[in-house]
C-alpha positions as CSV (number, residue, x, y, z in Angstrom):
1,X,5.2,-13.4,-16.1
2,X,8.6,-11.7,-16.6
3,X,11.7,-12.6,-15.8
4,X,14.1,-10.1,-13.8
5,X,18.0,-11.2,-13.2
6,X,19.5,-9.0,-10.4
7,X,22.4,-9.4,-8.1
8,X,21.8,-9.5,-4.2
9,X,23.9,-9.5,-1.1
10,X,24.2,-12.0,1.9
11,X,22.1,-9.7,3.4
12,X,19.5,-9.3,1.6
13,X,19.6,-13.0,0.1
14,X,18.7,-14.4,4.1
15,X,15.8,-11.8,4.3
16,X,13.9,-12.8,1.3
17,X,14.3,-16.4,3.2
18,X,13.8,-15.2,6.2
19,X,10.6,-13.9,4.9
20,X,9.8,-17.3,2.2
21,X,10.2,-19.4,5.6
22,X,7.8,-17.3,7.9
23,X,5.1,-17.2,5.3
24,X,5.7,-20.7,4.3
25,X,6.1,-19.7,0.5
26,X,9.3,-19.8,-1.9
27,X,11.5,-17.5,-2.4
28,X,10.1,-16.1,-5.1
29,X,7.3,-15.3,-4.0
30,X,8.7,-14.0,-0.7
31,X,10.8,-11.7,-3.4
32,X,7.9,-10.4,-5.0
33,X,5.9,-10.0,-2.0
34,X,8.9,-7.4,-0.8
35,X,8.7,-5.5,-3.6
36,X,4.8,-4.7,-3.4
37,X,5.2,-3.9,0.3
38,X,8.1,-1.5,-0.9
39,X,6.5,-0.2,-3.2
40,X,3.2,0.7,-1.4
41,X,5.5,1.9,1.5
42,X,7.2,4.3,-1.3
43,X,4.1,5.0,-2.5
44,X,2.8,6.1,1.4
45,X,5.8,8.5,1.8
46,X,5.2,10.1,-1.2
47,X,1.3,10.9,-0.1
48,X,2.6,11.7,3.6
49,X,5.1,14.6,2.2
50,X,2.2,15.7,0.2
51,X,3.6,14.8,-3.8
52,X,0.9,12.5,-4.4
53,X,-3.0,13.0,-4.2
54,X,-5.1,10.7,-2.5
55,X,-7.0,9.7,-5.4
56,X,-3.6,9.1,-7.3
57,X,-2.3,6.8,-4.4
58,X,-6.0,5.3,-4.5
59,X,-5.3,4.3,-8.7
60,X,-1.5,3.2,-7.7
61,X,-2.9,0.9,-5.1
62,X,-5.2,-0.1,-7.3
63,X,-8.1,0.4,-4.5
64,X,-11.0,2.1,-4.0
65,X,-10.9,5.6,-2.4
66,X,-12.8,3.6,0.6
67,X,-10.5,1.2,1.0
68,X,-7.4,3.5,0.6
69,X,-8.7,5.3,3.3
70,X,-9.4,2.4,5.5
71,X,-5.8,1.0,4.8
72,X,-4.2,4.7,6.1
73,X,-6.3,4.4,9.4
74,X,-4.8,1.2,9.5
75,X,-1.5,2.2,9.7
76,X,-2.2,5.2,12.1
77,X,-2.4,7.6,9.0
78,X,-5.4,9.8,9.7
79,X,-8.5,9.8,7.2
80,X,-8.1,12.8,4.7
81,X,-11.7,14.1,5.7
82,X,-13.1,17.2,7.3
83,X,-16.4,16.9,9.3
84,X,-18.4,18.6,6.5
85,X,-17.3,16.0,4.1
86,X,-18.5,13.3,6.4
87,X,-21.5,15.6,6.4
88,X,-22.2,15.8,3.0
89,X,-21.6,11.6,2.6
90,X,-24.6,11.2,4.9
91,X,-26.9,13.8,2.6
92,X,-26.0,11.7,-0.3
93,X,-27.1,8.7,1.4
94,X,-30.1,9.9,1.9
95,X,-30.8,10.7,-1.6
96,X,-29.9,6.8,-2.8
């Protein structure tokens, strides 16, 4: 693992144990936690505004297309299908 040296506020200092007491980790972890939420949360705003593909968000979350789908509907983000797509899931089922 790498090491990264940085500099924080008061403020952002008490979050990160804020955040290592709630889920009853250390604050390193807590830290690197943060950062993967930020980053999928950057990630999420790039796909809303349309600069980033679905299948390229998929790869950066490092999930299946399925389960990046079921992670948008989670969040109230709706799914990125049209009824005929749905439709033409259910014809390839039925060839497997």
């Amino acid at each position: 693992m790498n090491v990264l040296s940085i500099r924080l506020g008061e403020e952002e200092l008490r979050q990160i144990k804020v955040l290592a007491k709630e889920g009853h980790v250390d604050q390193s972890q807590a830290a690197r936690e943060l950062i993967r939420e930020g980053w999928e949360f950057h990630l999420l705003c790039r796909y809303r505004d349309g600069n980033l593909s679905l299948g390229s968000l998929s790869r950066e979350l490092k999930m299946s297309l399925s389960s990046t789908i079921d992670f948008l509907g989670k969040l109230g983000i709706p799914a990125p299908l049209e009824y005929e797509d749905y439709l033409q899931g259910l014809d390839l089922l039925k060839i497997i």
